[in-house]
N, C-alpha and C positions, 0 to 999 in steps of 0.2 A: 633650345632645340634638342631634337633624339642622337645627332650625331655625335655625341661626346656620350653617350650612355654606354655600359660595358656590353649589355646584351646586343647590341648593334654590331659585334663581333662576331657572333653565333648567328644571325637571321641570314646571311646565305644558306647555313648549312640548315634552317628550320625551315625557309621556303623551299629546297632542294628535296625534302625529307615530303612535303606535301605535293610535293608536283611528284614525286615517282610514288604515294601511298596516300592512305587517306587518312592518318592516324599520326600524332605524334606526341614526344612528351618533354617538356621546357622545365629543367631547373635552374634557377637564375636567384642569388642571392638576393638580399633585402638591398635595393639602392640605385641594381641592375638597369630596371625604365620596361623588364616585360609588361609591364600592364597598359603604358600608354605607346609603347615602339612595336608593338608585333604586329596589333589589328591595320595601321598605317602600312606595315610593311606588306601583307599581301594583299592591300586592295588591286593591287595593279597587277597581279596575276591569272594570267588566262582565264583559270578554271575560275575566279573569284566573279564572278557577276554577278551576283547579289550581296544579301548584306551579311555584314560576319555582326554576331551576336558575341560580345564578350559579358561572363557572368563574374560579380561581383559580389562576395560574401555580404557587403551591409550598404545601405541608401548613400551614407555619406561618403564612401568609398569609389559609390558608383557614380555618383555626381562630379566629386574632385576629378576622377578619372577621367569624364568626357569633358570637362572644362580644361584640364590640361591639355588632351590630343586638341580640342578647338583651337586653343591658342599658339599651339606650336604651329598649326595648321594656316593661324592667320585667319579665323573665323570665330564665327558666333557660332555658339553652342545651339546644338538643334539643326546645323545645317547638314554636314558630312558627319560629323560625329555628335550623335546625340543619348541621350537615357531615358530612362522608364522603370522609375520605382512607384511602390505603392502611393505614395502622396504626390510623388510630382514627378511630370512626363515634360522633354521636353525632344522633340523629333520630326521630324516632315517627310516629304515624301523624299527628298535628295537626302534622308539619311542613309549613310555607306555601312557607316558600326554604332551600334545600339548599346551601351552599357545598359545591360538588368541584371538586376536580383535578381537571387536563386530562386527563390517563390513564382516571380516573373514568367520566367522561364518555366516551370514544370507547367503552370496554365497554358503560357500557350503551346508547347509541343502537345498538352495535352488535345488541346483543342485542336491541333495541326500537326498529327503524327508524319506527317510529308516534310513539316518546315518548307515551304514551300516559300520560296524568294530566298531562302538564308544559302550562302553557300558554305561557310562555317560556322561551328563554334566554339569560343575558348574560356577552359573552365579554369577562372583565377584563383591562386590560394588554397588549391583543392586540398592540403593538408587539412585546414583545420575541420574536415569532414562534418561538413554540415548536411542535417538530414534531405535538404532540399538540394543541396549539390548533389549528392549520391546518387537522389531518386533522380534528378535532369540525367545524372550523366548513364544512368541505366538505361531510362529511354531514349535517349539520343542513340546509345551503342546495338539498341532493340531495333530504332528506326533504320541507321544506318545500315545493320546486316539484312531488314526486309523490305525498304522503301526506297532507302536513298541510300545508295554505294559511293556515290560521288559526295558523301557531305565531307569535308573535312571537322573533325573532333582532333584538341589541344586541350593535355591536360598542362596545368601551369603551375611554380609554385618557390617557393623560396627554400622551405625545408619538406622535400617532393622526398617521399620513399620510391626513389624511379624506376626499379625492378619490378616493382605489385603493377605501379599503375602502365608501367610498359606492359605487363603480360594481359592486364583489365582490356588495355585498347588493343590487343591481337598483336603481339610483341611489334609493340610497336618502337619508332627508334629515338634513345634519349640522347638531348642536346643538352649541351651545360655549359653558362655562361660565367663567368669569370666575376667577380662583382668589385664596386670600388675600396682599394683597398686603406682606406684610411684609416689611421691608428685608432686602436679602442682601447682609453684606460680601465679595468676593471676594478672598484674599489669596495670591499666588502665592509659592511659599518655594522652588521648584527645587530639583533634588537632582542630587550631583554624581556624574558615570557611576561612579565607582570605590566609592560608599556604598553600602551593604545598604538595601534596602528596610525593613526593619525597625527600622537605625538612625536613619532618617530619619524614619517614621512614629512613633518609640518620643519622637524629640524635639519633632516636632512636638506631639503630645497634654501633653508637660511645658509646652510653650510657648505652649498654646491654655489651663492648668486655669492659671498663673499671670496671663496679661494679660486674658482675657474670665470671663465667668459661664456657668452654666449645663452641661449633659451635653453630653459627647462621643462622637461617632461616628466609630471610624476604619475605613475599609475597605480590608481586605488581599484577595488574589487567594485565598488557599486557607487553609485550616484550620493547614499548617506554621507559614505566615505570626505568623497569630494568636499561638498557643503562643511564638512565638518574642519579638514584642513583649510579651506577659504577660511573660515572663521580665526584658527589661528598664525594665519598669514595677514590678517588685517595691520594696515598699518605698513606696509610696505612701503617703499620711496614708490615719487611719482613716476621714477624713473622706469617702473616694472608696471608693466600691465599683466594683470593677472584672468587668466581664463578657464573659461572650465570645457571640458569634448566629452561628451557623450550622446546618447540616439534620442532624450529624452529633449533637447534643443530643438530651436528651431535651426532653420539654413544660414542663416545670418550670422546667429551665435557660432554655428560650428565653422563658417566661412570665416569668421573673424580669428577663429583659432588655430587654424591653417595657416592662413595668410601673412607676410612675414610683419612686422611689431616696425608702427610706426616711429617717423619723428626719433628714429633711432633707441628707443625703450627695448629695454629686455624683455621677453615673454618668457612669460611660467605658466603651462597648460595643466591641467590637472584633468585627467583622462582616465576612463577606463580601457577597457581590453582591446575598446574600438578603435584606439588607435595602434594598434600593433600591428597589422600592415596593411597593406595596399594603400598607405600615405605619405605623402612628404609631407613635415613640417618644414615650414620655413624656420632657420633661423635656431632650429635646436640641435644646442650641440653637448648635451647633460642629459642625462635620466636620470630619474632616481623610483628604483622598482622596489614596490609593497613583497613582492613576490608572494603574491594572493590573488584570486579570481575570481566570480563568482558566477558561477554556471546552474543551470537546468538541470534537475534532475527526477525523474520521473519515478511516482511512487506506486508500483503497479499494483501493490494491493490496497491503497489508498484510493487510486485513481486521479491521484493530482500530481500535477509537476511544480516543484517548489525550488527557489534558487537556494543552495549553498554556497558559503563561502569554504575555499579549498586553495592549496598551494597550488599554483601554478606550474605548468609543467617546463621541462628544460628547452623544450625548442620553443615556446613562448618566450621565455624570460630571454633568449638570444634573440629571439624577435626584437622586444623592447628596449634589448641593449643596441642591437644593429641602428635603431632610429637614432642617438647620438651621433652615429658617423656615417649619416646617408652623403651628407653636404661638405664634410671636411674631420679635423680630428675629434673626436670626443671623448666622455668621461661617463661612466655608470655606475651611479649609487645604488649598490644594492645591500637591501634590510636585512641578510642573513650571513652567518659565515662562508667563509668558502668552500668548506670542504661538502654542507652542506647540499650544495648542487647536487653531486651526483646521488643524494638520495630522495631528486624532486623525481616524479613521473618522466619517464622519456616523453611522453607527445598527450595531447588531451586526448581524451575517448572520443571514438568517433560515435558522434549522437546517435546512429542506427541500434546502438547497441543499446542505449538509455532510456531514450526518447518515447513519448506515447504516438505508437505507430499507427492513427486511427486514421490519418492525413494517406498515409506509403499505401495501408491497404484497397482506402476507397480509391485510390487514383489507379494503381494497381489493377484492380479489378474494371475499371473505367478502360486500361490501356487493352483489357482481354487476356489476362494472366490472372489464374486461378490463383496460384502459388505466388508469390512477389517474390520467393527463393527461387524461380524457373527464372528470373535475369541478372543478369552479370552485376557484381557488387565485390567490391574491395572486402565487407564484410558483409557477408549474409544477412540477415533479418532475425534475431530471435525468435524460434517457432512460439514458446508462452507469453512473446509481447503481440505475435500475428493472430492468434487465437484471443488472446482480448483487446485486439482490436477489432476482430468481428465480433464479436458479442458487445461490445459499445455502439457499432454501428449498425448491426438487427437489432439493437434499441432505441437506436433513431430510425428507424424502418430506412436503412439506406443499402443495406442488404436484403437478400433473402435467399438463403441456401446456397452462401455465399458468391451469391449473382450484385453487380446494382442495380436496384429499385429505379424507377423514374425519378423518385425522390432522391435517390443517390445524387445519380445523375447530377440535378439540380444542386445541387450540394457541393458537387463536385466543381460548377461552373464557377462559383461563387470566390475571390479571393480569401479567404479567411478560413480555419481549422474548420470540420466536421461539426463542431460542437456550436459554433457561431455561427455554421452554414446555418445547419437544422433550427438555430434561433430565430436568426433572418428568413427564411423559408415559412415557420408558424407565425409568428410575429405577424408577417406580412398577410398572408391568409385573415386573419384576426384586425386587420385593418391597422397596424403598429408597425408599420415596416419602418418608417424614420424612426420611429422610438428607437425598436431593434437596432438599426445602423448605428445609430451613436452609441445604445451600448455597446458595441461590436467594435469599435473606433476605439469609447475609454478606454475597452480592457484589452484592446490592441497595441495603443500607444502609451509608453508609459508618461508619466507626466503632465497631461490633458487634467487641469482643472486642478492641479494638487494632488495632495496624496492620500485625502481624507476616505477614512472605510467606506463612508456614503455616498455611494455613487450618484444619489440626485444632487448630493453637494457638491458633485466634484462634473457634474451635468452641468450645473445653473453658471457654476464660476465658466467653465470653458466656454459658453456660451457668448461669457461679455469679454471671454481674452480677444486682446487686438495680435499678438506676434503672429509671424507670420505660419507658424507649425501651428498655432490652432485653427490659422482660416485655413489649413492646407486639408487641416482632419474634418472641417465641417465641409469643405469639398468632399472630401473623399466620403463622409458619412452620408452627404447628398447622392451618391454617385450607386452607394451599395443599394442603398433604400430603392434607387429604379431598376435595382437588377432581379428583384423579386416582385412575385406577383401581390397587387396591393387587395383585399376586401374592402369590404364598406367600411371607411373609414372613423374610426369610436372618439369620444369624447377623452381623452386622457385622463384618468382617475390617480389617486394618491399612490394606487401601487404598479402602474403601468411596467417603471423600471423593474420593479421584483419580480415582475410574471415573463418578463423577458430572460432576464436571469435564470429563472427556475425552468423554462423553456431550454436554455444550453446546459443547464447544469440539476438537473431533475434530483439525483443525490444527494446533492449538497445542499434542498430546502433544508431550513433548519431551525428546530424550533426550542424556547427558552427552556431552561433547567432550572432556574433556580431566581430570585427574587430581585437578582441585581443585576443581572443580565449577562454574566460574566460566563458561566456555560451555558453550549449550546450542543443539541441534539440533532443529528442531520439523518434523512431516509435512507444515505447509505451505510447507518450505523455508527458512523465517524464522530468522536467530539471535537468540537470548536470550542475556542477561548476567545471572546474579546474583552475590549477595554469598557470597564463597567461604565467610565466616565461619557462613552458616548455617547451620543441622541441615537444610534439604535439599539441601545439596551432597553429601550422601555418598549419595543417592539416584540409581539409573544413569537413571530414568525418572520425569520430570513433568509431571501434566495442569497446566498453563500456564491462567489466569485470563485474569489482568487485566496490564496491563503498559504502562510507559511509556519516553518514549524515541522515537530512531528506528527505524521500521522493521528496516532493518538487523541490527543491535544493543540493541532495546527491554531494558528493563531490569523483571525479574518482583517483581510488586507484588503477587500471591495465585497460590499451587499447591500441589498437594500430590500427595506419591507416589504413584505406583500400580507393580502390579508390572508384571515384561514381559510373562508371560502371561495374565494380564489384560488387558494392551495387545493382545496376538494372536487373545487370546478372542472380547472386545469388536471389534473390526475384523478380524474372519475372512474377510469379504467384500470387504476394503480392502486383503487383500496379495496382491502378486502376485510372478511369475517372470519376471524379466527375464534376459533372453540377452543378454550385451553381447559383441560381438569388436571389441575395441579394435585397433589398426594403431599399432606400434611402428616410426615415422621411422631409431632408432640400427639395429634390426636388421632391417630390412624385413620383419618376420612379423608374423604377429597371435595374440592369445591369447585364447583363446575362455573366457568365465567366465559361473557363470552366478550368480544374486543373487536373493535375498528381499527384499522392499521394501515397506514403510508408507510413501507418499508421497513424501518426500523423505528419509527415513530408511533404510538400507540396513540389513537385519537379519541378512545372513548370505554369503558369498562364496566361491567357489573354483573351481578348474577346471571346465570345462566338456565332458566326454569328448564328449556327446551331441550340439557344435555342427553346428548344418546347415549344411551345404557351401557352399550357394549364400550365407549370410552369412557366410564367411570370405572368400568369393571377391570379394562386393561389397565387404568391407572392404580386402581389398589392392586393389579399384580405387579406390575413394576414397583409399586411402592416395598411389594415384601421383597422381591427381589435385590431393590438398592439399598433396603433397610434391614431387612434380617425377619428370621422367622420368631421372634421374640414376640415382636405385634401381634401375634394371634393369639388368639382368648383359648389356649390351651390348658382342658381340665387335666385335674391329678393324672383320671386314670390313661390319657393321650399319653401322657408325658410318659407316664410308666409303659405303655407299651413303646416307646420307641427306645426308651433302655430296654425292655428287653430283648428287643428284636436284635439291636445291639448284639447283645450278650449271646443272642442262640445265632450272631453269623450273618442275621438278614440283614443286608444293608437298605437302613430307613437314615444317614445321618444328613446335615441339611446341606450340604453339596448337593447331595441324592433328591434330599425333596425339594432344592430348589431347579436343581434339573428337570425335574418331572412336575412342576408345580401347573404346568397349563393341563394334566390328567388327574390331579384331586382337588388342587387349589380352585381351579375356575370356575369350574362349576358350582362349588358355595360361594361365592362372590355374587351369583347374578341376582338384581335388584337390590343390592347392598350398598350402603354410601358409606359405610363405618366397619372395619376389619372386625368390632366389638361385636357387629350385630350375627355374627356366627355363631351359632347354638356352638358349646362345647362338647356335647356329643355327636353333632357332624362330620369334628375332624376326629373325633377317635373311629367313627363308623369310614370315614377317607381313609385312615391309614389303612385298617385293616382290608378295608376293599384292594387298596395298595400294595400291599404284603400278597393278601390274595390269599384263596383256598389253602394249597398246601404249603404256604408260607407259612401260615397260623398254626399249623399241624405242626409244623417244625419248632415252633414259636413256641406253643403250649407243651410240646414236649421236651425240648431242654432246655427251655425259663417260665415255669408254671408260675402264674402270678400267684399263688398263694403256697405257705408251708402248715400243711395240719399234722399236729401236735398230737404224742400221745393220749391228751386228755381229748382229744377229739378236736381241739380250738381251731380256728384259721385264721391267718395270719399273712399279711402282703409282705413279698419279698421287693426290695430295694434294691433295683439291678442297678442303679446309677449312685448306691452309696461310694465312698472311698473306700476302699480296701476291697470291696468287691460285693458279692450279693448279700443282704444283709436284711437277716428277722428280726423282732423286738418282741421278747413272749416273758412271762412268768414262770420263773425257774421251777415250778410245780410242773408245771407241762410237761416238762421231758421228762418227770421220772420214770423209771422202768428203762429209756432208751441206753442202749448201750453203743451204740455205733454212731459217730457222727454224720450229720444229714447233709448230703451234696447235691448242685444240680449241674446241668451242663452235659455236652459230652467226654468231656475231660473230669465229670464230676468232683466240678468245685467246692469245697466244702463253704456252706452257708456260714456268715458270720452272724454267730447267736448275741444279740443282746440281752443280756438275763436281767429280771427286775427280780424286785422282793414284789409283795402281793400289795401295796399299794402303792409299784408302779416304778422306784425308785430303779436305781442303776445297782447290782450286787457286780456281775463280773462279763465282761466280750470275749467269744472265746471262739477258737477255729477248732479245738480238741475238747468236745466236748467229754472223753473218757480219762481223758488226761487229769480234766478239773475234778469227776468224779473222784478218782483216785486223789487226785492234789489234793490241794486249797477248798475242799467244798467240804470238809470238818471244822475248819477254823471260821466258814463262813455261816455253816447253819451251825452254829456254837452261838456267834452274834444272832443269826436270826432268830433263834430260840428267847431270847432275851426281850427282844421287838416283836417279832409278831408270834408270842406262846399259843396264841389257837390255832395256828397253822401245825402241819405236819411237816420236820424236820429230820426225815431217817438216817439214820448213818450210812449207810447203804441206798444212794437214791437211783441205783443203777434196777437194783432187786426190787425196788419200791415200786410202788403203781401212782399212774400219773393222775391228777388230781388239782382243780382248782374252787377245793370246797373246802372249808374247814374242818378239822379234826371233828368234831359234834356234828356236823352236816355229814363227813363220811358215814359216823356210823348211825346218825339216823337211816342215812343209805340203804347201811348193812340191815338192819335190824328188820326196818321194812321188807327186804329183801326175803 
């Protein structure tokens, strides 16, 4: 009975709090009885004439809960106190309190912003901020400030931050109940980095059933977890019944693990998270905590939610230990040191903040709130998860300028995420609405059919299970299937389930990469990995589920075939033609191709006869721009006028021409596929155009391309030599000059390369009167010796310039 429970001390002051307000907020340790003694305690209150609605973080929670108030009550479940989870309802019309999910609940406020019959409701466990708690308790505190004044709203909780959610409900007033206090041994056992979690949890429970008394609770992070410590538990005395608790059971299973351990046997539960509260176990009076969890968490540039395993946070792990000592003294094994604690998380994140809010927005915008940040929340909504939640759902057309569609709407009615509505919704159009359902059920509940990738594998097995959680799901899969509009019903074909899939999850089609089926290519860009050994590796194309992993790389956890034209069918509206002219750096052309494309998946490739001109054109000018102007079939005399524009000031260098390259460059590009095919006198007539009139003037008068020589010769000056401007002439030439030759306006002296007369190197010189006088006795003394029909004066300053031979001069003369 409730009257030995501690919170039964505090419920004057919780019905006193409701009869003078409409708001209140219950913290009440783990062991307390708030979840089955409050809803009892104010049926029989004035104001109470209808039903009170208590909300329940998980199915099995919600069930235990009305099974316990029925039997304190002295009744059968379903009469005064009954539930209503997704699989199984059990309530009449003389129901008084309704345990439901949270999910529950937000349908139907949604659908009954009045709550019309309810005269309260009380949000259990509201810590561990579930996205579906939050959004109920939003709009219930929406409804109650414009609908209903008179509703009473209870927030509830064992580790309650009571200040936040006092001020959430309109400072509303906090009661605290006292809880039982029986001894808790704390035993820290630590585990060392290189042990399996498993092995360490497998010894722990052998070392908790030989030194204390009593049932054992151990909690692992996930279901593998479990199975795996069963395994090395085998072998236990008959004396132990060994169980497992998780959401993946049927009611039986989990009833059987609850329920206290026959014939006097010890029970060992082997549990994930789900048992951490809103439960009694019978009979356990041990823990022994992994101190690990594995939670949700949502990849938003991904687009997928994928579970990780993570330390558990501190007011969990006091959660887990509190179950030990609900019923009497207890002991908790826990896998880390102690000190360790205080640097777990204080409290899990509350999903709002993680979560893919695709569910918050369309309901949201269903409730007539633009903003989902315009109502009351413990924590706000992240604005870049609300913005790609609208852009998810104007791709399921369930928006439209962020209104909902009718199709919203519909969507919206439907028990299941956004993405399973819009399945269920086309499906059913398409005449596949049971199809759809069950897929909708698989990748709803986990554990239906196995765990195999293949979901028509894991379809066929669920189909012939007899427990009582799979007839519960092919009800339920029966149930969704009537709630959408059916078409003319089709023949079921080999990929029925893939086009379903690709239906909720259009992205994640995904098609093969490589010969063994191990990568995969999906239209959101995304790679996937599976196991080569599958049966869907030999498939070229997969609608992609569920999948875990990074990003990157995720690894496929449910999918199943569909064909390609199927895939082309179904997103007829989603392929398009791409015109690609790529810019090949080794040979300066481009190659125009053109491409079929689902997303990030290429469907098909080849030349492109039909390329437009002007993107080939713009592709060889981005090509000089990302590659340099080296590409270009630049004659000598180009090259030379950009040294020397250089040199006389003008700026032409390729910063310069490639800033200005869409004013000389473009225009010889047009009709061109090959950078080669530019005459090399068109870019010496571009720069020059470029330079421009009085550029050139300036150009030609302090960097003349040519130096003529006393003998009259001409000769190209070398404005991009090292050392600076540089002739290369026959030391005959200069003679007579006396002053060395400069250009510039700083009149830089030319740097003279002097040959002998067939060509050789004699001397490089900046002073050319210097050498006169110097070194040019010793040097034409040798050249005298090599080339004797040449003219060699002593004097080649006074001498006259000449590139004729001595006999050639004075035939000259003579004729002269």
């Amino acid at each position: 009975m409730t009257d030995a429970l501690p919170v039964r001390a505090v419920l004057p002051d919780l019905v006193a709090a409701l009869n003078a307000g409409t708001t209140a907020v219950l913290v009440a340790p783990p062991g307390a009885g708030k979840t089955t003694a409050v809803a009892p305690a104010l049926l029989e209150q004035q104001w109470c004439t209808g039903e009170i609605l208590l909300l329940s973080p998980r199915r099995l929670a919600a069930r235990a809960a009305a099974e316990r108030m029925a039997a304190n009550a002295g009744e059968p479940v379903g009469r005064t106190f009954g539930y209503a989870t997704r699989l199984d309802t059990k309530r009449s019309a003389a129901t008084r309190v309704t345990v439901v999910t949270e999910g529950i609940f937000v349908a139907r406020i949604q659908a009954d912003p009045e709550l019309a019959g309810v005269s309260a409701v009380l949000f259990d466990e509201v810590h561990e901020r579930s996205l579906d708690s939050d959004t109920g308790l939003a709009f219930a505190l929406d409804a109650q400030g414009a609908l209903r004044p008179d509703l009473r709203l209870v927030a509830m909780s064992a580790t309650l931050d009571g200040a936040r959610f006092a001020a959430l409900l309109g400072d509303a007033p906090v009661i605290e109940s006292e809880g039982r206090s029986f001894p808790l041994d704390l035993r820290h056992l630590g585990r060392a980095a290189e042990q399996r979690v498993e092995d360490a949890v497998a010894s722990a429970v052998r070392r908790a059933l030989a030194e204390d008394t009593g049932g054992v609770l151990a909690f692992l992070p996930g279901v593998a977890e479990i199975e795996r410590v069963a395994e090395r538990l085998a072998g236990l005395p008959d004396t132990i019944a060994l169980h497992r608790l998780h959401g993946s059971l049927d009611s039986a299973e989990q009833r059987a693990a609850i329920a206290p351990a026959r014939d006097g046997r010890r029970k060992v539960v082997l549990a994930t998270s789900i048992a951490e509260t809103s439960l009694t176990l019978d009979g356990i009076r041990i823990v022994v905590d992994s101190g690990l969890a594995r939670r949700p968490r949502y990849d938003r540039a991904a687009g997928m939610t994928r579970l990780v395993t993570e330390r558990a946070s501190q007011a969990a792990v006091t959660q887990r230990a509190g179950r030990a000592a609900r019923q009497g003294p207890g002991v908790a094994y826990r896998l880390w040191e102690a000190a360790a604690t205080a640097g777990l998380p204080r409290f899990d994140p509350p999903e709002i903040l993680e979560a893919d809010l695709s569910a918050l927005v369309l309901d949201t915008a269903i409730w007539g709130v633009g903003d989902p940040r315009e109502l009351a929340w413990l924590d706000p909504p992240p604005t870049a998860a609300i913005e790609e939640a609208r852009e998810r759902l104007a791709r399921f057309e369930a928006l439209e300028d962020g209104r909902p569609t009718a199709h919203g709407r519909a969507l919206a009615r439907l028990p299941v995420p956004p993405r399973l509505a819009h399945m269920l919704v086309r499906a059913g159009e398409r005449g596949l609405g049971a199809v759809a359902a069950e897929v909708a059920v698989l990748l709803s509940e986990r554990g239906l059919g196995g765990n195999d990738a293949d979901l028509e594998t894991r379809r066929r097995r669920w189909r012939s299970e007899r427990g009582g959680k799979a007839q519960s799901a092919r009800g339920l899969a029966e149930r969704w299937a009537k709630l959408v509009p059916q078409g003319a019903r089709v023949e079921e074909g080999a990929d029925v389930i893939g086009l379903c899939v690709a239906l909720a999850f259009p992205d994640r089609v995904a098609r093969r990469r490589d010969a063994s089926g191990e990568s995969w290519a999906s239209v959101g860009g995304r790679g996937f990995r599976l196991d080569p050994t599958s049966p869907l590796a030999r498939a070229e194309w997969l609608a992609v589920a569920d999948t875990a992993g990074a990003a990157a790389g995720a690894r496929i956890l449910s999918a199943a075939p569909i064909d390609p034209t199927a895939v082309e069918a179904l997103f007829s509206d989603k392929l398009e033609v791409r015109r690609i002219v790529s810019f090949d750096p080794t040979t300066g052309g481009v190659a125009p191709t053109r491409e079929r494309r689902l997303g990030a998946i290429r469907l098909a490739s080849g030349p492109d006869a039909d390329a437009d001109p002007a993107a080939i054109e713009a592709a060889l000018l981005t090509g000089v721009r990302d590659h340099g102007l080296q590409l270009l079939p630049w004659s000598d005399k180009a090259q030379a006028l950009r040294a020397r524009a250089a040199f006389a000031g003008v700026r032409l260098d390729d910063a310069d021409l490639l800033a200005r390259a869409d004013e000389w460059l473009a225009p010889l590009l047009a009709g061109k596929r090959r950078l080669s095919s530019i005459a090399a006198g068109d870019l010496y007539d571009a720069l020059r155009n470029l330079i421009g009139w009085d550029g050139m003037r300036q150009v030609d008068r302090l960097a003349p391309p040519d130096f003529t020589s006393p003998a009259g010769s001409t000769h190209p000056i070398d404005y991009g030599a090292e050392g600076g401007p540089r002739v290369e002439l026959r030391v005959q030439a200069l003679f007579g000059l006396a002053e060395h030759p400069a250009v510039g306006a700083d009149r830089v002296p030319l740097v003279l390369s002097l040959t002998s007369p067939a060509g050789r190197p004699i001397q490089t010189t900046r002073d050319l009167p210097g050498f006169w006088a110097g070194s040019w006795a010793a040097v034409a003394k040798e050249m005298r010796g090599r080339y004797p029909r040449h003219p060699w004066p002593d004097d080649p300053a006074a001498a006259s310039a000449t590139l004729r031979t001595k006999k050639a001069d004075a035939r000259s003369s003579g004729a002269g």
